[in-house]
KETI-771212 format. One record per atom (N, C-alpha, C, O): residue number from 1; residue in one letter; atom name; x, y, z. Coordinates in nm, 2 decimals. Layout:
<site NUM,a,CA,<X,Y,Z>>
...
end
This chain:
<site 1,x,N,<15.97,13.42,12.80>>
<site 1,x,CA,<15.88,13.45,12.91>>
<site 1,x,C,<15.75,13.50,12.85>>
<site 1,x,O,<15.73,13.57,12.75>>
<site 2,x,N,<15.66,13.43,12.92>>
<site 2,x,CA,<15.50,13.46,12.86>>
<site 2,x,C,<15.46,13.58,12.89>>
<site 2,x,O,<15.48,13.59,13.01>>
<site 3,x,N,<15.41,13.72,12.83>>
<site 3,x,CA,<15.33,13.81,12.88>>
<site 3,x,C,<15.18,13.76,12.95>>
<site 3,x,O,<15.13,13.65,12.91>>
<site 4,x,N,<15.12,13.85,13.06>>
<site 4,x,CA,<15.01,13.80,13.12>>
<site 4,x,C,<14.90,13.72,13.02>>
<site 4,x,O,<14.84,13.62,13.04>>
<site 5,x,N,<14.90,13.83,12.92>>
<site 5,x,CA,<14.79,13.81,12.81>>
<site 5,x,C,<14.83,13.62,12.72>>
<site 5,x,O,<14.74,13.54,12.68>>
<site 6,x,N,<14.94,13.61,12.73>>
<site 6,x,CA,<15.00,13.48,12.65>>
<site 6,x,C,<14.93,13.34,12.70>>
<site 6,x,O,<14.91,13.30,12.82>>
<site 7,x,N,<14.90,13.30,12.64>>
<site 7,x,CA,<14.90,13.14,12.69>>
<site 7,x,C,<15.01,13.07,12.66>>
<site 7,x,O,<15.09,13.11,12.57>>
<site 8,x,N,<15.03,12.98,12.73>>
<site 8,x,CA,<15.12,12.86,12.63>>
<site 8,x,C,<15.07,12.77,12.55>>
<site 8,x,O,<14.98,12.69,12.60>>
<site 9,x,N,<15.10,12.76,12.45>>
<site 9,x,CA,<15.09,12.68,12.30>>
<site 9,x,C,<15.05,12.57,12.36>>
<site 9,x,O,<14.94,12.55,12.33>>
<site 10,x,N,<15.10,12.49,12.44>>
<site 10,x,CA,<15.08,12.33,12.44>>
<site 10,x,C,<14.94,12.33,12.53>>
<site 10,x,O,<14.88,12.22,12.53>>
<site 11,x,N,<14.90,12.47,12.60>>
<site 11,x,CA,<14.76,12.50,12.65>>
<site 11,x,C,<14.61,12.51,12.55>>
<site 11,x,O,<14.49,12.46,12.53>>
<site 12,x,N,<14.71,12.60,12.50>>
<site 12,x,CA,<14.59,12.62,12.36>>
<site 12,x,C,<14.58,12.54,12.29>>
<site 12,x,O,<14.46,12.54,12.25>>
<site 13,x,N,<14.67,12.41,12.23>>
<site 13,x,CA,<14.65,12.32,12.18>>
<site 13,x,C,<14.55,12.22,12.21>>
<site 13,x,O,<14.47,12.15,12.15>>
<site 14,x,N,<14.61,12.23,12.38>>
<site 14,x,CA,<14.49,12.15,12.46>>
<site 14,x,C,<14.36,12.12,12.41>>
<site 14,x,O,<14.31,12.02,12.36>>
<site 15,x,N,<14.32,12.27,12.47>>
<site 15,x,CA,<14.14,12.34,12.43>>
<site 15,x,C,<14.12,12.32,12.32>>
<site 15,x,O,<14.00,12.30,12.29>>
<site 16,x,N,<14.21,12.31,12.21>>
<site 16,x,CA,<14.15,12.37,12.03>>
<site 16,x,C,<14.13,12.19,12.02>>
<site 16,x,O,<14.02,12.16,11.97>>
<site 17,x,N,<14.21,12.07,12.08>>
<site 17,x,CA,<14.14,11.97,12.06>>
<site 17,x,C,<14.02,11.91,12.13>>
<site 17,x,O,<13.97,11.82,12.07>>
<site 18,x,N,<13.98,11.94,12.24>>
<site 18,x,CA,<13.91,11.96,12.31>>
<site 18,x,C,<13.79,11.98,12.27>>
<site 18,x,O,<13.70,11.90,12.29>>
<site 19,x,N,<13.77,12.11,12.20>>
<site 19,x,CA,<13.70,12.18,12.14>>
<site 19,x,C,<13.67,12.09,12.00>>
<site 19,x,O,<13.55,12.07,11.99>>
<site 20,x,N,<13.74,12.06,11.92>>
<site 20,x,CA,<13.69,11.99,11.83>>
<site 20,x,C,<13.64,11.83,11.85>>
<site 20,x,O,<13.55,11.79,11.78>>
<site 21,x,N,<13.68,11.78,11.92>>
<site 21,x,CA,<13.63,11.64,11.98>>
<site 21,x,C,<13.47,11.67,12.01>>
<site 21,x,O,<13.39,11.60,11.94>>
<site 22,x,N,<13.41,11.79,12.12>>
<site 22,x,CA,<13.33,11.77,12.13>>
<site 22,x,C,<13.20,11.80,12.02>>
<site 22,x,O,<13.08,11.75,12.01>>
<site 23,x,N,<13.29,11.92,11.94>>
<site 23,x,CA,<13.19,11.91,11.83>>
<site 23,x,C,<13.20,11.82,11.73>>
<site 23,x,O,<13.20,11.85,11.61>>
<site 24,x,N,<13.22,11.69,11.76>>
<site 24,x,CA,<13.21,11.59,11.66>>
<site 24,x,C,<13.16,11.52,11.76>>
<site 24,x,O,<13.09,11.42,11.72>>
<site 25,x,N,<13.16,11.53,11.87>>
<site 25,x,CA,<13.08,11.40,11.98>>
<site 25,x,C,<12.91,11.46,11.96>>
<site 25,x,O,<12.82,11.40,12.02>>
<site 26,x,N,<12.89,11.53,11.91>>
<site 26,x,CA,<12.72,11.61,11.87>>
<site 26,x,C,<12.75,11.64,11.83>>
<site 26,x,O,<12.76,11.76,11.86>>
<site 27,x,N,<12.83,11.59,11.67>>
<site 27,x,CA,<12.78,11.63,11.53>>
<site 27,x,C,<12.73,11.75,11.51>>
<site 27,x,O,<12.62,11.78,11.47>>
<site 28,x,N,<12.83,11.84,11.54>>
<site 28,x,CA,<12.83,11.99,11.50>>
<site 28,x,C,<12.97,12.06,11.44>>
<site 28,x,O,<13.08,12.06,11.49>>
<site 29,x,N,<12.90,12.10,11.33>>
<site 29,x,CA,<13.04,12.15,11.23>>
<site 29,x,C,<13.08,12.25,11.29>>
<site 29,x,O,<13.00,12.33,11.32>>
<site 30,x,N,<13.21,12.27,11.32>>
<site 30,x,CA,<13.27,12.41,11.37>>
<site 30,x,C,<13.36,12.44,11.28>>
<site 30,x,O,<13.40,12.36,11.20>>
<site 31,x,N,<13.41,12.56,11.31>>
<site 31,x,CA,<13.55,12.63,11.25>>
<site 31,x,C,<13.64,12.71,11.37>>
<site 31,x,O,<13.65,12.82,11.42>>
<site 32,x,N,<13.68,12.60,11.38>>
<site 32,x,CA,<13.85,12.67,11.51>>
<site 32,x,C,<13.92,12.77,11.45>>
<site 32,x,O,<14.03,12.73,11.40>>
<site 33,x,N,<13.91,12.91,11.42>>
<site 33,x,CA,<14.01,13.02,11.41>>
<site 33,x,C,<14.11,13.07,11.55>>
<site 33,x,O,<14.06,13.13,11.65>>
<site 34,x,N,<14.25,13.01,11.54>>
<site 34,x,CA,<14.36,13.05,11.64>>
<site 34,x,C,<14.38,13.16,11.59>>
<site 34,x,O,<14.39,13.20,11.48>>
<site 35,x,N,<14.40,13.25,11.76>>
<site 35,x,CA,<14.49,13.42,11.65>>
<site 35,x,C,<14.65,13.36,11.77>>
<site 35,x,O,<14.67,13.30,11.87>>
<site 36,x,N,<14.70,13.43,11.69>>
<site 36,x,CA,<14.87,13.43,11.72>>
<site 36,x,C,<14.88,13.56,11.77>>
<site 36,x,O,<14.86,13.65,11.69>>
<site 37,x,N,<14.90,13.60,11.92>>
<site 37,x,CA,<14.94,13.69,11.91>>
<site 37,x,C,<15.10,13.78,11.97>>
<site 37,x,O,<15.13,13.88,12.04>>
<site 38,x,N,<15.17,13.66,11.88>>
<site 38,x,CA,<15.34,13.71,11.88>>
<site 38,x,C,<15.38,13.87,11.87>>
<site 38,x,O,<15.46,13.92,11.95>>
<site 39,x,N,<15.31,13.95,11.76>>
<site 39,x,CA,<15.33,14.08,11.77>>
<site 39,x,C,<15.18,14.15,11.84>>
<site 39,x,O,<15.15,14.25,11.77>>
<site 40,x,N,<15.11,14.14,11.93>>
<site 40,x,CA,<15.06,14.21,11.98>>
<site 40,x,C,<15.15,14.29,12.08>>
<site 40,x,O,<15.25,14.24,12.13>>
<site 41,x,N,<15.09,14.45,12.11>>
<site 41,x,CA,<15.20,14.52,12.11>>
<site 41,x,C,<15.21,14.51,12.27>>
<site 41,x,O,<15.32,14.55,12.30>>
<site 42,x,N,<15.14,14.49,12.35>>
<site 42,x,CA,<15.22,14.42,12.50>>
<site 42,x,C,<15.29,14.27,12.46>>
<site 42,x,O,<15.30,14.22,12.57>>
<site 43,x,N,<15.33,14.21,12.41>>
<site 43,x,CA,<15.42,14.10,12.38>>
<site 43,x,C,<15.59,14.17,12.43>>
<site 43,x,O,<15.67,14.25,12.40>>
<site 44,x,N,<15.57,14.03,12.55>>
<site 44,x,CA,<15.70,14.03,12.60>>
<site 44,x,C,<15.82,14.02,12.51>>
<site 44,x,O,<15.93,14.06,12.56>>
<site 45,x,N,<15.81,13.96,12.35>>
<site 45,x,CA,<15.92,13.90,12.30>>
<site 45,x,C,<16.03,13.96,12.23>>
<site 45,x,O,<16.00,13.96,12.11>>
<site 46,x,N,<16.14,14.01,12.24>>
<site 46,x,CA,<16.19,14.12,12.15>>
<site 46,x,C,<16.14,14.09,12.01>>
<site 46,x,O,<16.06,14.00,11.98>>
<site 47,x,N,<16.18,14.19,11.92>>
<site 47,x,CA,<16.12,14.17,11.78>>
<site 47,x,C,<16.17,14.07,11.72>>
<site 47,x,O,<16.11,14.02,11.62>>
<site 48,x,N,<16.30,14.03,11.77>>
<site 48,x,CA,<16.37,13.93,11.64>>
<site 48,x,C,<16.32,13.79,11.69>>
<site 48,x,O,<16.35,13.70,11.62>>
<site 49,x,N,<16.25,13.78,11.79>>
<site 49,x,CA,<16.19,13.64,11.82>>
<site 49,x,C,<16.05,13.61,11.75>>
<site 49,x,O,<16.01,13.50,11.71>>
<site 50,x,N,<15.97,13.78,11.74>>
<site 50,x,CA,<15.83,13.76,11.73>>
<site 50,x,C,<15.82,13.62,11.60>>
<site 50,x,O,<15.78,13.51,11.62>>
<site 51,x,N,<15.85,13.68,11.50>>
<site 51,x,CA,<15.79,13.61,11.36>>
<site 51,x,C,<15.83,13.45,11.41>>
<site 51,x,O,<15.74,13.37,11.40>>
<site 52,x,N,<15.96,13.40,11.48>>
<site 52,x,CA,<15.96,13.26,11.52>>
<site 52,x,C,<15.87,13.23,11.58>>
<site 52,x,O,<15.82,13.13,11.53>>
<site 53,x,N,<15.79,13.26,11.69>>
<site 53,x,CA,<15.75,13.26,11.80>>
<site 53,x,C,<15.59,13.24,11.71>>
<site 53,x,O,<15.53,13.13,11.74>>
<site 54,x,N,<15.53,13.30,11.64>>
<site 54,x,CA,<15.41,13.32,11.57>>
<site 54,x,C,<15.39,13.20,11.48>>
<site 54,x,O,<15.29,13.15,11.45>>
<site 55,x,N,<15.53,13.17,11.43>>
<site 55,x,CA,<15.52,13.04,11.35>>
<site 55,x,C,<15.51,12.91,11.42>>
<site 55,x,O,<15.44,12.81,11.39>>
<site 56,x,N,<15.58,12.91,11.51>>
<site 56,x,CA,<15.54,12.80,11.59>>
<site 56,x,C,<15.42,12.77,11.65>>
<site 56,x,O,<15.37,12.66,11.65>>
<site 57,x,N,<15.36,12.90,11.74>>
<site 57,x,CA,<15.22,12.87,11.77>>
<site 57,x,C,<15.12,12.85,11.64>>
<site 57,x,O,<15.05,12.75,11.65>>
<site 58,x,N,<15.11,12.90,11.55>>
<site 58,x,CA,<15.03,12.86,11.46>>
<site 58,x,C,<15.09,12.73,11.39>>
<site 58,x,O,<15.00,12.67,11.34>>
<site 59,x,N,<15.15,12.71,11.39>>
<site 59,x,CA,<15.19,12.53,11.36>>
<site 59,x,C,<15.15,12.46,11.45>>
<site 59,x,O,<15.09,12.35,11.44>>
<site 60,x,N,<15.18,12.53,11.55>>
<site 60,x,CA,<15.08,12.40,11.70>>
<site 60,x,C,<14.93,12.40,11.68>>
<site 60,x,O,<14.87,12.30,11.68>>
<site 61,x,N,<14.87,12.52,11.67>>
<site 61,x,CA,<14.74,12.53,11.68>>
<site 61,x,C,<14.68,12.42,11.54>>
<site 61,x,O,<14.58,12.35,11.54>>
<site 62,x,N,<14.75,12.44,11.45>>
<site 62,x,CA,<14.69,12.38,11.30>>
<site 62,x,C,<14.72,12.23,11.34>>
<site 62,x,O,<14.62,12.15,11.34>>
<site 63,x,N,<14.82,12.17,11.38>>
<site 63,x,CA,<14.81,12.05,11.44>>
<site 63,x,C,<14.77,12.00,11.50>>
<site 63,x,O,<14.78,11.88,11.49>>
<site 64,x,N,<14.69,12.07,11.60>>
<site 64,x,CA,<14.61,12.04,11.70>>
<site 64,x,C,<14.43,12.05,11.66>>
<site 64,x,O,<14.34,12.02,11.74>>
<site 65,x,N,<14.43,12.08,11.56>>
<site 65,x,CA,<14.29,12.09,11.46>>
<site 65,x,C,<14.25,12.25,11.45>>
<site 65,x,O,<14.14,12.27,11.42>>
<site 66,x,N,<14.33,12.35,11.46>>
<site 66,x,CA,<14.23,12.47,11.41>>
<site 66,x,C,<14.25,12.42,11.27>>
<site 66,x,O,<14.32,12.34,11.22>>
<site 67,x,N,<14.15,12.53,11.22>>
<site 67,x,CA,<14.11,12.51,11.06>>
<site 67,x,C,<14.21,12.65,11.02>>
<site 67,x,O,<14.30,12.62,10.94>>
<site 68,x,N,<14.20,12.76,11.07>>
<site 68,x,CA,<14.29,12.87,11.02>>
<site 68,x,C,<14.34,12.94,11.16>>
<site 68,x,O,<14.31,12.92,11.28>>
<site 69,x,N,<14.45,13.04,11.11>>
<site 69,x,CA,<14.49,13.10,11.23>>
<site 69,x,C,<14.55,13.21,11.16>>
<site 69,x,O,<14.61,13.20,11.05>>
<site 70,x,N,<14.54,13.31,11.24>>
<site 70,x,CA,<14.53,13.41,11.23>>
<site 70,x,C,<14.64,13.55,11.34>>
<site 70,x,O,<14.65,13.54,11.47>>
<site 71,x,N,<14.69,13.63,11.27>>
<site 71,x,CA,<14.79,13.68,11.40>>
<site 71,x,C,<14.72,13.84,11.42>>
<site 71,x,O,<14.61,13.88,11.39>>
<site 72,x,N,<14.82,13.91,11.46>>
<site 72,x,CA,<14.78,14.05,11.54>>
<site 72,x,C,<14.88,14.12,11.55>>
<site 72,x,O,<14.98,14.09,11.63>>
<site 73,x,N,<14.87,14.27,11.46>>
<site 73,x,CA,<14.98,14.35,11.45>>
<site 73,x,C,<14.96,14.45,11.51>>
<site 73,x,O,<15.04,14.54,11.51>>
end
């Protein structure tokens, strides 16, 4: 279950390609930084999910073209 603050992954993935498409459609260099925020401390997820849960979204986001990603303790 998503906390309010959560997106879902296959959302954010959306945007982060989105987002890079257009800065290559006008040739403008960006840098996509995703934060993960599995362990922020409103996070619905019990603890033993968090670290799975963080690895996956940052696997999706890097797949989806961020350059780094970043989480939240």
């Amino acid at each position: 279950m998503l906390a309010e603050h959560e997106i879902d992954p296959d959302i954010r993935a959306a945007y982060i390609e989105q987002m890079k498409a257009a800065a290559e459609r006008v040739a403008v260099p960006i840098v996509i930084n995703a934060r993960v925020d599995s362990y922020f401390p409103s996070s619905a997820l019990p603890d033993g999910e968090k670290l799975g849960d963080a690895v996956a979204r940052a696997m999706t986001c890097r797949a989806a073209g961020a350059d780094c990603v970043s989480g939240s303790s």
